[in-house]
NUSE-599365 format. One record per residue: residue number from 1; residue in three letters; z, y, x of N, C-alpha, C in turn. Coordinates in steps of 0.1 Angstrom, whole numbers, plus 2048, in hexadecimal, padded with zeros to 3 digits. Layout:
BEGIN
R  num  residu  n_up  n_north  n_east  ca_up  ca_north  ca_east  c_up  c_north  c_east
R  NUM     ALA     Z        Y       X      Z         Y        X     Z        Y       X
...
This chain:
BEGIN
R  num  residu  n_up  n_north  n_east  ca_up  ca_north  ca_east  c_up  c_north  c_east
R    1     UNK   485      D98     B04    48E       DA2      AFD   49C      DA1     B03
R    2     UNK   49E      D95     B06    4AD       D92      B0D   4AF      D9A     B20
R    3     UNK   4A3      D98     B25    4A4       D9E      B2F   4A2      DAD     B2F
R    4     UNK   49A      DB4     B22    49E       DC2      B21   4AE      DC4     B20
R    5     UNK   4B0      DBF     B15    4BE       DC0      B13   4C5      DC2     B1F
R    6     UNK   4C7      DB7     B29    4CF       DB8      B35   4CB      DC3     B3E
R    7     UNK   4C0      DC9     B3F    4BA       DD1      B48   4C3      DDC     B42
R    8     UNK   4C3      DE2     B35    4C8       DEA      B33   4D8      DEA     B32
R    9     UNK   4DF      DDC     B2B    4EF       DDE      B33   4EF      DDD     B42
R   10     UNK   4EB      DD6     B4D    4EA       DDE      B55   4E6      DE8     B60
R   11     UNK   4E1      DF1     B56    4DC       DFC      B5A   4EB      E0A     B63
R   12     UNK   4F6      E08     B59    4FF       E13      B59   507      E08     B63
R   13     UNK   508      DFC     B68    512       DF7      B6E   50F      DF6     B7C
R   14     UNK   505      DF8     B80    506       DFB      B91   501      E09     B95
R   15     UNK   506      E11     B9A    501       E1C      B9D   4F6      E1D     BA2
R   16     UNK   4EF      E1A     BAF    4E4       E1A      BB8   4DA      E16     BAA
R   17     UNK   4DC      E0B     BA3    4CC       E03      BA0   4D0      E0A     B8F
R   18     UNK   4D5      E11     B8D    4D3       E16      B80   4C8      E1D     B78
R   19     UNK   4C2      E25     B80    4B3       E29      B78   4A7      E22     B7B
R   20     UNK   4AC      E18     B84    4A0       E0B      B86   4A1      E03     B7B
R   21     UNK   4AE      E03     B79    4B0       DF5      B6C   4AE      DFC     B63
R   22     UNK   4AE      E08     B5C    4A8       E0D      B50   498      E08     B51
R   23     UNK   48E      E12     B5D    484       E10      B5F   47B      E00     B5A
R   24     UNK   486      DF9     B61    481       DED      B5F   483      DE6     B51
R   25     UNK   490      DEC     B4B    48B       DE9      B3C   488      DEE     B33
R   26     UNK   482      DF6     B36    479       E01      B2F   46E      DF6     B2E
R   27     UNK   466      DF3     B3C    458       DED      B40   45B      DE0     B36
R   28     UNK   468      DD8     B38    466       DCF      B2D   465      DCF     B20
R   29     UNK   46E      DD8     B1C    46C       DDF      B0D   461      DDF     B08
R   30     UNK   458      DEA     B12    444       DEA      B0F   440      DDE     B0F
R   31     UNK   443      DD7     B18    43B       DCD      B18   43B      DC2     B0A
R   32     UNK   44C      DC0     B05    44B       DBB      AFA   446      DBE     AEE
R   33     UNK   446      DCD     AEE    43E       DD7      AE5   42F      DD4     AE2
R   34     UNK   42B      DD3     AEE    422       DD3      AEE   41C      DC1     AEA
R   35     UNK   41E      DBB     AE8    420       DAD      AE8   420      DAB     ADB
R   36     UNK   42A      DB2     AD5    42B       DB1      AC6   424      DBA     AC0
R   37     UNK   41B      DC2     AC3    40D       DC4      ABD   40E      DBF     AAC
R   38     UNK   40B      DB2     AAF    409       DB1      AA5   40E      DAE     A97
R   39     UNK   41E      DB0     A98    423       DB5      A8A   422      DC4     A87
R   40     UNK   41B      DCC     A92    41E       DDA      A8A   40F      DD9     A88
R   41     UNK   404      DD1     A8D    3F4       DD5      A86   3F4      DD6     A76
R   42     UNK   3FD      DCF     A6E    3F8       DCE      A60   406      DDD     A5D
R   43     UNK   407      DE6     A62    409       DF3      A62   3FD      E00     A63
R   44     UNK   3FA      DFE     A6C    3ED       E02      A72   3E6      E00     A7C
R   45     UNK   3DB      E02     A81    3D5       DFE      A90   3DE      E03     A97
R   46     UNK   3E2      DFF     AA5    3E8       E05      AB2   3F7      E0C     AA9
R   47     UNK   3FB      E06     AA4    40B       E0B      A9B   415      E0A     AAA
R   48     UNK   414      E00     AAC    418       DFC      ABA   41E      E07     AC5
R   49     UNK   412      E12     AC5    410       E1D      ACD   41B      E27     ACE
R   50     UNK   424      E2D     AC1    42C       E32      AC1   43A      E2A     AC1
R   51     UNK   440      E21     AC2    44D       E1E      AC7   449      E1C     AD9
R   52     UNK   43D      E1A     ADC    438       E18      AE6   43E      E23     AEE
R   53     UNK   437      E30     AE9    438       E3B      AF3   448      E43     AED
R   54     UNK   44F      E3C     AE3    460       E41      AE5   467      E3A     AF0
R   55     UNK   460      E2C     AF0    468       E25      AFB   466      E2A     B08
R   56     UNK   45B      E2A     B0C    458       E2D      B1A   45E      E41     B1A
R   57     UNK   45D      E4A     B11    464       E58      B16   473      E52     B18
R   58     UNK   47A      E4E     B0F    489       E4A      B15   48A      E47     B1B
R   59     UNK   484      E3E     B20    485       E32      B2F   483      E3D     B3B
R   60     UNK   47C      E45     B3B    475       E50      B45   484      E5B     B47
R   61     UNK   483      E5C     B3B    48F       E68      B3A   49A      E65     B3F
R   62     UNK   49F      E5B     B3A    4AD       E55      B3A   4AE      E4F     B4D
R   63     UNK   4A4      E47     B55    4A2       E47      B60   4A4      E54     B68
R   64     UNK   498      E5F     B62    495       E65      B6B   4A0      E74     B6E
R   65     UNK   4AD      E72     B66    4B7       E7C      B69   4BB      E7F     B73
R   66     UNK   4BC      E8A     B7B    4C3       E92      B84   4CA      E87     B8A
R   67     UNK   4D4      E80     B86    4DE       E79      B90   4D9      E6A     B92
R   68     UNK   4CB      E62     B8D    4C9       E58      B90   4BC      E5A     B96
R   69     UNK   4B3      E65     B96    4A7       E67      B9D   4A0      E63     BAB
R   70     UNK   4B0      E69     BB2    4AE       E65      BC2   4B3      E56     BC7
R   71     UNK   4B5      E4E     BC1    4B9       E3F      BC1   4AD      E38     BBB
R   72     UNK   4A4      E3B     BB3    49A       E2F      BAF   491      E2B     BB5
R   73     UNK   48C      E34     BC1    484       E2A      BCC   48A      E21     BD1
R   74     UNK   496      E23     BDB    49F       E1B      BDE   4A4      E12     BDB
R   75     UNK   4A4      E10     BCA    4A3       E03      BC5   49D      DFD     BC4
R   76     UNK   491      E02     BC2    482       DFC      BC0   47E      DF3     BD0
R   77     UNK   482      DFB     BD6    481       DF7      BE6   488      DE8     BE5
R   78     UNK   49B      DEC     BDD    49C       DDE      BE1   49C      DD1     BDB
R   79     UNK   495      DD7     BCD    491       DCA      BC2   486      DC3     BC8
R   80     UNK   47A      DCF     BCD    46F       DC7      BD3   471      DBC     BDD
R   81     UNK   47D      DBD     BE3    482       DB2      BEF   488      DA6     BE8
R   82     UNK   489      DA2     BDC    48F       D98      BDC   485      D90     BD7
R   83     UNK   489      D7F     BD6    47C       D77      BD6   47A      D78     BC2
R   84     UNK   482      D7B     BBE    482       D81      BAD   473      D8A     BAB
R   85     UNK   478      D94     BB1    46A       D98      BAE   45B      D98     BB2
R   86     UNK   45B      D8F     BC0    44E       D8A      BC2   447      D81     BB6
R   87     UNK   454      D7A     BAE    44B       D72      BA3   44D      D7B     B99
R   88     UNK   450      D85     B98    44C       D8E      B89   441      D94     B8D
R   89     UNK   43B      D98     B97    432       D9B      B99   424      D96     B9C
R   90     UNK   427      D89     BA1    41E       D80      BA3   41B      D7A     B91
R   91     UNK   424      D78     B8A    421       D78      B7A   41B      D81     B6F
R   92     UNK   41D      D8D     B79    418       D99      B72   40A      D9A     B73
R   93     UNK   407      D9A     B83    3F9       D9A      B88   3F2      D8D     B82
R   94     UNK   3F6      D80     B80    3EF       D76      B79   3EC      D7B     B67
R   95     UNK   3F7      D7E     B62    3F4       D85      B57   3E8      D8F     B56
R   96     UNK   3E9      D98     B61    3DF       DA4      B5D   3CF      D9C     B5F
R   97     UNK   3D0      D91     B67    3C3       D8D      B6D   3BB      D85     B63
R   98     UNK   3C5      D7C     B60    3C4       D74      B52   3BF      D7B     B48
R   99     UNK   3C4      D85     B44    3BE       D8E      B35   3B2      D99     B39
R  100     UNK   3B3      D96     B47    3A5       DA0      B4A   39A      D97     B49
R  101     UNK   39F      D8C     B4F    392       D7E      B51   38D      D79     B43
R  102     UNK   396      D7A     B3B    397       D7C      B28   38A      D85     B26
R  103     UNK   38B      D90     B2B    387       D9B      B24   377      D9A     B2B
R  104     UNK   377      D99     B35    365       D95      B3A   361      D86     B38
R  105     UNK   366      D7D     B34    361       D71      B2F   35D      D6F     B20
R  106     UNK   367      D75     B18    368       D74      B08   368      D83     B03
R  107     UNK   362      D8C     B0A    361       D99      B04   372      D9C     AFC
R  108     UNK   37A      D94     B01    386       D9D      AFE   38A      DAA     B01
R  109     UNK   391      DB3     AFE    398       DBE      B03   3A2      DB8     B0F
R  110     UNK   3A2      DC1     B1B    3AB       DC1      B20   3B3      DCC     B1F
């Protein structure tokens, strides 16, 4: 939650990586969302679902404006170069592997 936070103050403070750093805390946002599941289940099944899809349209929207649109590859280009995000992704991919390997061993959902 703390590195959403920061994603989004600094989203407006560098020009180039600004609708990357939304984007990206957008993706963390969901992902906490999604994580905490389960205080909204004793609301309803899948309650989850709608702060879910308000977060991710703002995140989209608020990124994808006219004046930060043509800059977010560019960022993306130069986030993927640093050694930062080889381990978020290499943690992401162990995560997804892990809850898939879940899901055909113990008939979990992945």
């Amino acid at each position: 939650m703390l590195l959403c936070a920061l994603l989004f103050a600094l989203a407006p403070a560098e020009q180039p990586l600004d609708g990357f750093n939304c984007l990206g805390a957008g993706f963390f946002a969901i992902l906490l969302m999604r994580e905490l599941d389960g205080l909204f289940d004793p609301l309803a099944h899948d309650a989850w679902l709608y702060p879910f899809l308000t977060i991710a349209f703002v995140t989209v929207d608020n990124a994808c404006r006219p004046s930060r649109r043509a800059r977010i590859l560019d960022s993306l280009v130069r986030c993927a170069a640093t050694p930062a995000f080889a381990s978020l992704a290499s943690g992401f991919a162990l995560l997804v592997f892990l809850a898939c390997s879940a899901w055909a061993l113990f008939g979990t959902r992945c």
